[in-house]
N, C-alpha and C positions, 0 to 999 in steps of 0.2 A: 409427451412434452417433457423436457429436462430440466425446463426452470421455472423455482416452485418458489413464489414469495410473498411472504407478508406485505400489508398497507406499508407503505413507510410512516416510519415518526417522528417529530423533529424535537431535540432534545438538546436541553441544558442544563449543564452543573455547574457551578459555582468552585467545586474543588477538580481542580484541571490536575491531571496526572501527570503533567511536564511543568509547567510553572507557579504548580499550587496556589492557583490566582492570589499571585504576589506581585502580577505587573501593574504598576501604575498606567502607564503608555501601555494599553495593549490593543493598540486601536490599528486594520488594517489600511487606514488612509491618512497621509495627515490632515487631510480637509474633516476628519470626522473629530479627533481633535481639537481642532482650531472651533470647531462647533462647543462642543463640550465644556472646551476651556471659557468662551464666551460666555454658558450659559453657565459661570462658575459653579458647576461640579461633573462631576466624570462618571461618566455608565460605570457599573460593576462589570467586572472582567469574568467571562463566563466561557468555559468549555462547551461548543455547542458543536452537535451531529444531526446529520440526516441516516435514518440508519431503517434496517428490516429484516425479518429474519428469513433468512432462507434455507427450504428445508430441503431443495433438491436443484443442484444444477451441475454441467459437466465441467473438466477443467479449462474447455475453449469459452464458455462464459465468463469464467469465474477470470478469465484473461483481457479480455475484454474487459470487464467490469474495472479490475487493476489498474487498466489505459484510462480509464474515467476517471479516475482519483480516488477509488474505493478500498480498501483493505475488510478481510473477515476475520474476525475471532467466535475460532468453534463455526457456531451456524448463523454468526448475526454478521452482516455487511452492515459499513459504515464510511461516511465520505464527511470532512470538516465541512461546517459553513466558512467558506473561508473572510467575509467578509465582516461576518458577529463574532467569531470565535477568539478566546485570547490569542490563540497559536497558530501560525499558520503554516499549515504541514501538508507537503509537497511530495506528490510520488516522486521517489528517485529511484533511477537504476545506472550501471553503471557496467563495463568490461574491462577489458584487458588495456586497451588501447586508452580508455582514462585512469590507469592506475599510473603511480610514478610513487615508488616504495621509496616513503621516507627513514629517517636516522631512525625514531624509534622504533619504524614497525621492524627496521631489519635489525635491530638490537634483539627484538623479542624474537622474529624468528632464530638468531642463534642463539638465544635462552632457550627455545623450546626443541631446537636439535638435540644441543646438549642433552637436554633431560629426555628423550627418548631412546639417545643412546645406550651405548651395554654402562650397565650401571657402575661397573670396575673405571671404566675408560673417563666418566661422567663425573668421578670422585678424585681420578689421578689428572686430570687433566682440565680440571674446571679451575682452577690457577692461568693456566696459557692460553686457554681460551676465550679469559674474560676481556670485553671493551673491542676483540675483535670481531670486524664486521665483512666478513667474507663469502658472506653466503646469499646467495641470492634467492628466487622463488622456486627455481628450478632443484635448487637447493633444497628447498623444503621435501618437494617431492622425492627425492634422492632417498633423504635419511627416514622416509616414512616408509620407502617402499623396501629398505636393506634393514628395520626395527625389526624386532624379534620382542619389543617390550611394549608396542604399541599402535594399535589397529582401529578401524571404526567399521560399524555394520551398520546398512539401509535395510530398515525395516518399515512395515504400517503403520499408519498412524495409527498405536493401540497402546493400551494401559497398560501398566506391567507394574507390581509394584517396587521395583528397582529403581525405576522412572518417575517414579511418586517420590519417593524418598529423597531422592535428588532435589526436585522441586522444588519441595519443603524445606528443606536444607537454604537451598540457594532464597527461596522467596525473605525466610525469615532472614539471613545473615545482609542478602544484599539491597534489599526493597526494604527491613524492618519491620514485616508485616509480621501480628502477631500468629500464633504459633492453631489457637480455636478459628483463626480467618482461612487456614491452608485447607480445604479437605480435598480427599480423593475424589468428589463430585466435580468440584471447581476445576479439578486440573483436569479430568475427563474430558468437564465441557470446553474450557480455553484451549487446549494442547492435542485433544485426541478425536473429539468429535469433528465431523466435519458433514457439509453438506452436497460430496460428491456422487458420482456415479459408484455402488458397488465395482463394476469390474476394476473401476481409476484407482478407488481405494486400493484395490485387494493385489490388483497389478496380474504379470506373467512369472514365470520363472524365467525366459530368458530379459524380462526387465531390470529384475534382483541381478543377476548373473550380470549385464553390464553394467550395474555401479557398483556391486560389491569387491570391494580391491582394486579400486580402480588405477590407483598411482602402481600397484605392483605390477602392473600389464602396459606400461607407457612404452611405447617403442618410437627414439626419436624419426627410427626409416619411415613407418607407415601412418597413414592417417589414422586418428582415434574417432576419427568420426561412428556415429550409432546407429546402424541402419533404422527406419524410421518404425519396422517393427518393433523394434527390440529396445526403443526407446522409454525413459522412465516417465509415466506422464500421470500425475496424480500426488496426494498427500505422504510426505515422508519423512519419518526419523532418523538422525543419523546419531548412531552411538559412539560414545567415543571409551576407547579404555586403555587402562595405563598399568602394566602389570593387572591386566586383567579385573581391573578395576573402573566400573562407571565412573567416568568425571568429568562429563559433558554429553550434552542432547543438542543436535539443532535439529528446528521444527523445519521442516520444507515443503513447497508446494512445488512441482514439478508441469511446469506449463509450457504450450505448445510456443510461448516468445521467449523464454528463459526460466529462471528459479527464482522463486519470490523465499526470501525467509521470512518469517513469521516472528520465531524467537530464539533464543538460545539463553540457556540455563548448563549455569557451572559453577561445578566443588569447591565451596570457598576454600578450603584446604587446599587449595592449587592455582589462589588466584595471581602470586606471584607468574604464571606464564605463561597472564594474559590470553587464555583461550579467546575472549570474542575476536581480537583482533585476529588472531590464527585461523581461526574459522570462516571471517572475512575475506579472506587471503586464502584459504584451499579452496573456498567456492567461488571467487572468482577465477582463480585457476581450474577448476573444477568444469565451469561453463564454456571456457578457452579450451579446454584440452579434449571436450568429447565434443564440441559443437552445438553447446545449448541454448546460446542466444545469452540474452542480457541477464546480469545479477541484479534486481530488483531489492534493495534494500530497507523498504518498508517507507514511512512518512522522515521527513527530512526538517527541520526546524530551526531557521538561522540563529536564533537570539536564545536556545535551549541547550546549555553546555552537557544535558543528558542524551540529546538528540543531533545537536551539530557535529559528535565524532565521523558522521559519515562522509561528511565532506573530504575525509582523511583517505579516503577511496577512490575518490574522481570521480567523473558521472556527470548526468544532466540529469534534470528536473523540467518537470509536468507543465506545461501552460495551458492551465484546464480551460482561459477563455479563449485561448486559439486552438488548442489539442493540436501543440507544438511541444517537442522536448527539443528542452534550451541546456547548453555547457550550462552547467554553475558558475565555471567560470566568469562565464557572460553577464551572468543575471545577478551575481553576486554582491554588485554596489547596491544593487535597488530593493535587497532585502534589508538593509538596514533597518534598527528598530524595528525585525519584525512587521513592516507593510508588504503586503499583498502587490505581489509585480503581475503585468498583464505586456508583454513586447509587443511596442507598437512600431511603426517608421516614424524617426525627425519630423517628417513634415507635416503627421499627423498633429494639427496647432488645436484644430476646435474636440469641445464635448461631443463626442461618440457616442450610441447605444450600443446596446448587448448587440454583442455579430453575431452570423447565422454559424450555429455547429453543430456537425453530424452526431455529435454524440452516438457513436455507435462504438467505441472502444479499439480505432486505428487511429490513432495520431501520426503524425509526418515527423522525421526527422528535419531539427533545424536548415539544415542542408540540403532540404527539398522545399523552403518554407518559403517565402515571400520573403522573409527578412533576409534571407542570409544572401551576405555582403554587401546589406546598407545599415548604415548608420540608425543606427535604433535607439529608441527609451523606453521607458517604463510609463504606459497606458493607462495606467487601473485607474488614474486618476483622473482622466478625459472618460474613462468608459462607467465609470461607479462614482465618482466623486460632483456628477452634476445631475440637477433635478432634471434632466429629460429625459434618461434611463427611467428613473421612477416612474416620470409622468407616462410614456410610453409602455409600459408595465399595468400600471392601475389601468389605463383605458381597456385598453388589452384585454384586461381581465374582467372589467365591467362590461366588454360587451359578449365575453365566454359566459355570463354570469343570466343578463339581458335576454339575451337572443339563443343558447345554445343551451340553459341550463344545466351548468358548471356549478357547481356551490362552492367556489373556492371560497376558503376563510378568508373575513377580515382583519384578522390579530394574530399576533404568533401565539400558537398552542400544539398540542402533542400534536395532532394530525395536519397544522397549517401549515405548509411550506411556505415564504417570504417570496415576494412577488419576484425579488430577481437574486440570484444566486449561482455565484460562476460554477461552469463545468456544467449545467444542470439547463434542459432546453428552454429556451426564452419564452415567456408568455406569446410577446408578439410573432411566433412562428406556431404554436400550439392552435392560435386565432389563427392562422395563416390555414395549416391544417383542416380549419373546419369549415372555414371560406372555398376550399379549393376542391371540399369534395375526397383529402385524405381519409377526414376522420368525418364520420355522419352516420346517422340512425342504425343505419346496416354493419358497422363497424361490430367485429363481433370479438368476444374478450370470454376467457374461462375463467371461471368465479368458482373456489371452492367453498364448502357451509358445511361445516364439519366435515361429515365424511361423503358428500356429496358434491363431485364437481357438473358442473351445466356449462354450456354455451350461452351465453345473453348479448343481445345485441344492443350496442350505446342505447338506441332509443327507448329499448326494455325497462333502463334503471332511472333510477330517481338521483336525483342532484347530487347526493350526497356518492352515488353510486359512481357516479361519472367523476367526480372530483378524486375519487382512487385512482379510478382508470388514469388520468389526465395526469396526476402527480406520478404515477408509474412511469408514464410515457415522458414525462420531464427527469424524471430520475436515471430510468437507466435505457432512453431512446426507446422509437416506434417500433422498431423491428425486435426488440427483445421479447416488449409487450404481447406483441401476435403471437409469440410461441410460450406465453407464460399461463401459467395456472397463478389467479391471484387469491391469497386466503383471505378471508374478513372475515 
């Protein structure tokens, strides 16, 4: 079995790492609001995840998981509540076909021509060069592929202490983190560990062999497509150097749907030429030019001026209660303030419950979706914003509770998951499950106890036992479950 994971936990902070809970309005509905403001005073604005750790799974899970609305760091997966949470941060990915390169990004790529040019040429001619914008993407790849002063290498995700140093650098100059907060543990665990397959990690040589250098091998006659051996599929760093110099890392995950980046860290001493955005722009060129599917750009966050740059990329975003990717474009009025969108049809007039969703980690494109080319709005507030979602929930759960002994919690705390929470399978199909003879006594689940895993059957464990199994199976779907070793 390949996927190996913690209880889940359900988790809040108070200091939110995008809007350092400073929002007043940080409410996903305005009907939650209007409640609030009624009972003159306002919930505290709190960063909250569902999150677990996991110690072993391959890169078509971990892809999968992605399409749910999950992200990992190191070995912990994590997914927003997106309904309690201050932020609401939305998987986005994005290609070629939604890029449309604006004034500044093409300003910075010929700022960053320039400066990988021959250094003579880069001093006599950065006068005639300035404020002209002649270059386009294809551009980019031109002057990378005829540099002589600047190259990047795919390597493993592995320590080095080059790669440290950099880090450290970038964490303290551009996050302000102090300098006893950086250690090599830290960066190990966020940047280097991971919880892949060894051969994913470690790769082929001819995997290395097709990305390394990859712009110097572009021939516009033939296709650059990868044959699917020799494809890169697993965690990876790319280096970057400038006169032989580190002055940039991006962290990569190489998945069988495209490239997720993770992060990127860079030399504040070179932050004049704007690497992230360059970086943004060779990989998505990068996923266009060998055929690797979509650039996945991490969580997306309208009203977060640290996190809204992506939008500057094109793309669509995650409809985790339909497991629909919608344009941004589209959806784009209805995140205002920061409220949680769910695309419904016009005519949808009355309060809605949670719909039924595969939660299995294939969402449909818009374009294959029920909405596309009708008249649409924004849902979340027929579907979450009326008490018969709730009601239909509690019962649900009271009679998982009654008759199936389920020991869901009553209250939020570490281990209670919230009766209803998008993206995440509905109470009332969990009960459906159990009604229909899915899920029953015989239902068999691997449980690891240290260093011992067993087979147990639902009817084996006790309340508390089943309420893992059942929060798994609402977190990351049935079929995961079957193939998972769960720790406790």
């Amino acid at each position: 079995m390949s996927f190996v994971v913690g209880r889940p936990h359900y988790m809040a902070d108070r200091h939110c790492g995008y809007c350092k809970g400073t929002k007043n309005d940080h409410y996903a509905l305005d009907s939650q609001k209007e409640k609030a403001d009624k009972a003159f005073f306002a919930s505290s604005s709190e960063s909250i995840f569902i999150g677990s750790t996991v110690e072993l799974m391959d890169c078509q899970h971990y892809d999968e998981l992605m399409n749910q609305g999950f992200r990992r760091s190191g070995k912990f997966l994590y997914k927003p509540d997106q309904l309690r949470s201050c932020c609401r941060m939305y998987t986005i990915r994005t290609d070629l076909s939604y890029l449309k390169v604006n004034k500044q990004q093409r300003k910075i790529l010929n700022r960053f021509i320039r400066a990988i040019g021959p250094e003579n040429e880069n001093e006599n001619n950065s006068k005639s060069h300035k404020n002209q914008e002649k270059y386009d993407l294809k551009s980019l790849l031109e002057a990378e592929k005829n540099s002589t002063r600047f190259h990047t290498t795919y390597e493993p995700s592995m320590f080095t202490k080059e790669k440290f140093e950099l880090y450290k650098k970038y964490q303290i100059s551009v996050h302000n983190d102090k300098p006893n907060e950086v250690s090599e543990k830290s960066f190990e665990r966020f940047l280097c560990e991971t919880p892949f397959l060894e051969p994913e990690e470690e790769g082929t040589p001819e995997q290395w062999k097709s990305l390394q250098d990859w712009t110097k091998k572009l021939d516009p006659q033939r296709s650059n497509h990868i044959p699917k051996e020799s494809r890169r599929i697993g965690p990876t760093h790319e280096c970057y150097y400038l006169d032989d110099k580190l002055i940039a890392v991006s962290i990569l995950d190489f998945l069988p749907s495209g490239v997720s980046s993770i992060y990127f860290i860079w030399d504040p001493d070179y932050a004049h030429l704007s690497l992230g955005t360059v970086s943004g722009l060779r990989e998505i060129l990068m996923c266009n030019e060998l055929q690797l599917g979509y650039y996945y750009l991490g969580y997306y966050i309208d009203d977060c001026p640290k996190m809204n740059y992506k939008s500057k990329f094109g793309g669509e975003i995650l409809d985790l209660t339909n497991e629909v990717y919608v344009p941004l474009t589209t959806v784009k009025p209805w995140l205002d303030k920061g409220r949680y969108f769910s695309i419904g049809n016009k005519n949808d007039s009355q309060p809605i419950g949670e719909p039924d969703i595969d939660n299995n980690g294939k969402p449909i494109s818009f374009e294959s979706s029920r909405f596309f080319g009708k008249e649409c709005i924004n849902s979340a507030e027929l579907i979450y914003g009326n008490t018969h979602t709730e009601e239909v929930a509690k019962a649900a759960k009271k009679t998982l509770t009654s008759k199936y002994d389920v020991l869901l919690g009553n209250s939020r705390g570490y281990f209670n998951l919230p009766d209803v929470v998008p993206g995440i399978t509905p109470l009332w199909k969990i009960l459906q499950m159990f009604e229909s003879g899915v899920l029953s006594d015989e239902f068999t689940v691997h449980i690891a106890q240290g260093q011992t895993i067993q087979p147990y059957k639902l009817g084996q464990l006790n309340g508390v036992g089943r309420q893992v199994v059942v929060d798994c199976i609402r977190l990351f779907g049935l079929d995961k479950v079957k193939q998972a070793i769960i720790l406790v």
